[in-house]
SELO-129691 format. One record per residue (C-alpha): x, y, z; residue number from 0. Coordinates in pm, 1 decimal, padded with zeros to 6 digits. Each point is the difference from the previous one (the first is absolute). Last residue first. Example, Ala and Ser with C-alpha at 12.3 -4.5 7.8 and 13.67 -1.06 7.14 Angstrom:
% residues 2
((01367.0, -00106.0, 00714.0), 1),
((-00137.0, -00344.0, 00066.0), 0),
//
This chain:
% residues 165
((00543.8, -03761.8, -04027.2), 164),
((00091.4, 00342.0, 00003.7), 163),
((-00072.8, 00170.7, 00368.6), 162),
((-00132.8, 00336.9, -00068.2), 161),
((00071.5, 00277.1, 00232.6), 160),
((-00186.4, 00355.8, 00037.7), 159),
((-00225.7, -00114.7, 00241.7), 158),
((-00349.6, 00190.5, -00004.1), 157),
((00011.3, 00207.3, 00349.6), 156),
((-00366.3, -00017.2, 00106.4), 155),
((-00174.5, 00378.2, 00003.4), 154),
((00184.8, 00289.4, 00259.9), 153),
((-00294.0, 00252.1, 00060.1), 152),
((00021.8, 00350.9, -00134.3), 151),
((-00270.4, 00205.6, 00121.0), 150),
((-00142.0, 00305.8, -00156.0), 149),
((-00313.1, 00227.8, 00203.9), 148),
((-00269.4, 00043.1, -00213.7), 147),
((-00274.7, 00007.7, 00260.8), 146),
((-00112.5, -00315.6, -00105.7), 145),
((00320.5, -00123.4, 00060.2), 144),
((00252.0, -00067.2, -00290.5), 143),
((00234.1, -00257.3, -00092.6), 142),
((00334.1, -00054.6, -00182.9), 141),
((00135.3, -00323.4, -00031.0), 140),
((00381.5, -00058.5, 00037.9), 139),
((00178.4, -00346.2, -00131.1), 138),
((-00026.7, 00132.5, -00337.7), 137),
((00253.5, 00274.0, 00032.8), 136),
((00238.8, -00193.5, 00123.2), 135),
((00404.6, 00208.9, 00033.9), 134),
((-00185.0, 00392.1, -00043.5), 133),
((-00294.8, -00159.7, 00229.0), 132),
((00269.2, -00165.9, 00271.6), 131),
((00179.4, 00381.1, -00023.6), 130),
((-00290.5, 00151.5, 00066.5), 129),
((-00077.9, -00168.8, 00316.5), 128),
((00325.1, 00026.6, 00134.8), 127),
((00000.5, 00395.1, -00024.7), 126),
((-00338.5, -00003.1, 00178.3), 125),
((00131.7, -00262.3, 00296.4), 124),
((00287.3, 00261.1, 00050.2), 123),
((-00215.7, 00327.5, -00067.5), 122),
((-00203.0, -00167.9, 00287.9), 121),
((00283.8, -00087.7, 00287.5), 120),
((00171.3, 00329.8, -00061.1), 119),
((-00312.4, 00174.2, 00059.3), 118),
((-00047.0, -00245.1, 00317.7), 117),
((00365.0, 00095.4, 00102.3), 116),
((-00072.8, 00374.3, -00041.9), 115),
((-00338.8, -00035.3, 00218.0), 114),
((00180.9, -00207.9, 00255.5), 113),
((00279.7, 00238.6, 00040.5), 112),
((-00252.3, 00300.2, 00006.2), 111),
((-00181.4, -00192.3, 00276.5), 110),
((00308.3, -00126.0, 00213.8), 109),
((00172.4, 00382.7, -00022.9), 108),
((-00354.3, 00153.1, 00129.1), 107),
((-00000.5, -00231.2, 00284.3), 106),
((00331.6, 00037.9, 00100.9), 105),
((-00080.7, 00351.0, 00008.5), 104),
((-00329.9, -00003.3, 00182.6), 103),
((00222.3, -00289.4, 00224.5), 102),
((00307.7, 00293.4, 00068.7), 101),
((-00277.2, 00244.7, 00086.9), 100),
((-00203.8, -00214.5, 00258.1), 99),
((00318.4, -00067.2, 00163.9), 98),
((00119.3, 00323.6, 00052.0), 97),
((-00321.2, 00105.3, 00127.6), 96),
((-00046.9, -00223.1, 00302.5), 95),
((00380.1, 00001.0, 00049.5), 94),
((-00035.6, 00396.1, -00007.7), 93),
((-00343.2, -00039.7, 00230.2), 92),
((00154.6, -00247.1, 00252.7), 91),
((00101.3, 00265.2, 00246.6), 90),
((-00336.1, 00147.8, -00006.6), 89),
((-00123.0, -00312.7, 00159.6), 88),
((-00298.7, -00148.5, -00168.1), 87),
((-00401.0, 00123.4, 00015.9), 86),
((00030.7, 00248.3, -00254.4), 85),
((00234.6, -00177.4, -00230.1), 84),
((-00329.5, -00263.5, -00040.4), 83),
((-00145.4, 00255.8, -00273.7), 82),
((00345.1, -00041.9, -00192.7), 81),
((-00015.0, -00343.3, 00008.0), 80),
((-00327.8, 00002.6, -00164.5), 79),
((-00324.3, -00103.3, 00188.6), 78),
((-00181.9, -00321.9, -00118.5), 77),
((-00086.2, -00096.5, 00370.2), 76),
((-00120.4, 00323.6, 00066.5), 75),
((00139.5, 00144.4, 00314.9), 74),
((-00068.2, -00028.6, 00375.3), 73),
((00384.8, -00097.3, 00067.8), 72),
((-00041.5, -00345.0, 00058.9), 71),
((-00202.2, -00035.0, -00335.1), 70),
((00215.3, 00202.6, -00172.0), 69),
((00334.6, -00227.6, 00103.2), 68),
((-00247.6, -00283.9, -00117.7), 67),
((-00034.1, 00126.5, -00312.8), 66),
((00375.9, 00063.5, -00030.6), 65),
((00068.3, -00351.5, 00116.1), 64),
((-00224.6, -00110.3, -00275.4), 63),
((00126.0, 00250.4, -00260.4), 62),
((00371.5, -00143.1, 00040.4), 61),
((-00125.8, -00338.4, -00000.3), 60),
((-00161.6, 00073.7, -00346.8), 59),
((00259.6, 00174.6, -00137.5), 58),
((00270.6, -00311.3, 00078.3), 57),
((-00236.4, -00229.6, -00145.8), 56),
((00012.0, 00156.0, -00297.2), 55),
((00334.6, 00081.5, -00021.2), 54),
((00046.5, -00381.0, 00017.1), 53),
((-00273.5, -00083.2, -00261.3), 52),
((00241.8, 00260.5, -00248.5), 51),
((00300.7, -00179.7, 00102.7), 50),
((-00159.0, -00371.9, -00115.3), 49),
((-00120.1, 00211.1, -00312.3), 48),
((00366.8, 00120.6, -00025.0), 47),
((00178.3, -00330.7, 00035.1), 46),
((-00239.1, -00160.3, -00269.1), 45),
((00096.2, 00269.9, -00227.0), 44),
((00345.4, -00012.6, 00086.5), 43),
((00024.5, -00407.7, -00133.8), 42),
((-00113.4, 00145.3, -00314.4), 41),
((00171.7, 00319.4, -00048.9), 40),
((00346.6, -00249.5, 00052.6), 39),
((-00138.9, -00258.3, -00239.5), 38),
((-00057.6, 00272.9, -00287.6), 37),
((00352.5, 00140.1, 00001.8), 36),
((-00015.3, 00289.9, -00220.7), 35),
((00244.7, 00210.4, 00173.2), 34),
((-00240.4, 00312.2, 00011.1), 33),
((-00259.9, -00201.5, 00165.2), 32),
((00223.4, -00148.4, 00199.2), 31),
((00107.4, 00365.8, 00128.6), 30),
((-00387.4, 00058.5, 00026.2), 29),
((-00054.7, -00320.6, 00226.0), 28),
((00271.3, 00074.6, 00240.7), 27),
((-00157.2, 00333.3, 00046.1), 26),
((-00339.1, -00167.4, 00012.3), 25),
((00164.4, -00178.4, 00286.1), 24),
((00217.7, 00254.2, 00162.1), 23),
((-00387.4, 00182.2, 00080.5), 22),
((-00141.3, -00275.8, 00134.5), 21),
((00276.7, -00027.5, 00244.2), 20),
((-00047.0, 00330.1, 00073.3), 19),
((-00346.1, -00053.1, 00047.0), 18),
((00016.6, -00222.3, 00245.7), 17),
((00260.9, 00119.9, 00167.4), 16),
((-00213.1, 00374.1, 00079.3), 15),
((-00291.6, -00218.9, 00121.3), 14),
((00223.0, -00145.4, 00269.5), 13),
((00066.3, 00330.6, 00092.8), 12),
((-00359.7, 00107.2, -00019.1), 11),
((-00083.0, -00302.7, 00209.0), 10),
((00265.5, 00058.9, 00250.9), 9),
((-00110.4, 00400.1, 00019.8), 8),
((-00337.1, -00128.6, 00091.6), 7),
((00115.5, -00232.4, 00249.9), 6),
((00195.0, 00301.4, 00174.3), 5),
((-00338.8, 00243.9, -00001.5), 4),
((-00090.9, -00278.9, 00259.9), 3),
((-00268.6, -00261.1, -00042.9), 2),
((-00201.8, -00121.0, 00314.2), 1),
((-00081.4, -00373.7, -00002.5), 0),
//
């Protein structure tokens, strides 16, 4: 099957969706973040690794019809999109180049998102943590690797009830 400088565009597009999609996710997950509401970051954390797989996939179709566009076209298979601009239309060029700029961008946005939400994610679980030592001391046993490296590990809860008999 010959591939067209059209079915690359589809896949970029396509491409494009999926990571804006992943993008209003870890959105989502920062404002629920921010609204302490454990169940909703949750339930978008499973949405976001399913979204992540998708984006994925979508990548790797998109470099498969672009290897193949190269290999029509005399190319290296793992050419850049910007190397295969010399055997397209000219006409195509500013959609060619448009597109590759708004997904760099939308790229950039997803990973600083994801890096702020995972920051947000750890001072979270840290700020927990303490507060469970501060409330039961005793149920938290320090430890240390033989490179001296501290880890707290979470011992057997001792009950604090007593039934009177």
């Amino acid at each position: 099957m010959k591939i067209d400088w059209n079915d690359i565009i589809l896949h970029l597009r396509q491409e494009l969706v999926d990571y804006g999609a992943l993008l209003g996710l870890y959105e989502a997950q920062q404002k629920a973040l921010f609204a302490r509401q454990p169940d909703v970051v949750l339930g978008l954390s499973a949405q976001i690794k399913d979204q992540v797989a998708r984006v994925a996939g979508a990548r790797a179709a998109r470099e498969e019809v672009a290897a193949q566009f190269a290999a029509e076209h005399q190319l290296a298979p793992n050419a850049t999109i910007r190397t295969l601009l010399t055997v397209i239309d000219r006409d195509a060029h500013p959609l060619f180049e448009a597109l590759l700029s708004e997904l760099n961008l939308l790229l950039h946005r997803v990973r600083r998102t994801h890096r702020q939400n995972h920051t947000l994610l750890s001072h979270t679980v840290a700020m927990h943590r303490e507060t469970l030592q501060l409330l039961r001391p005793n149920s938290f046993t320090r430890t240390y690797s033989p490179k001296g490296k501290v880890s707290l590990s979470a011992g057997r809860v001792a009950s604090t009830l007593c039934a009177a008999g």
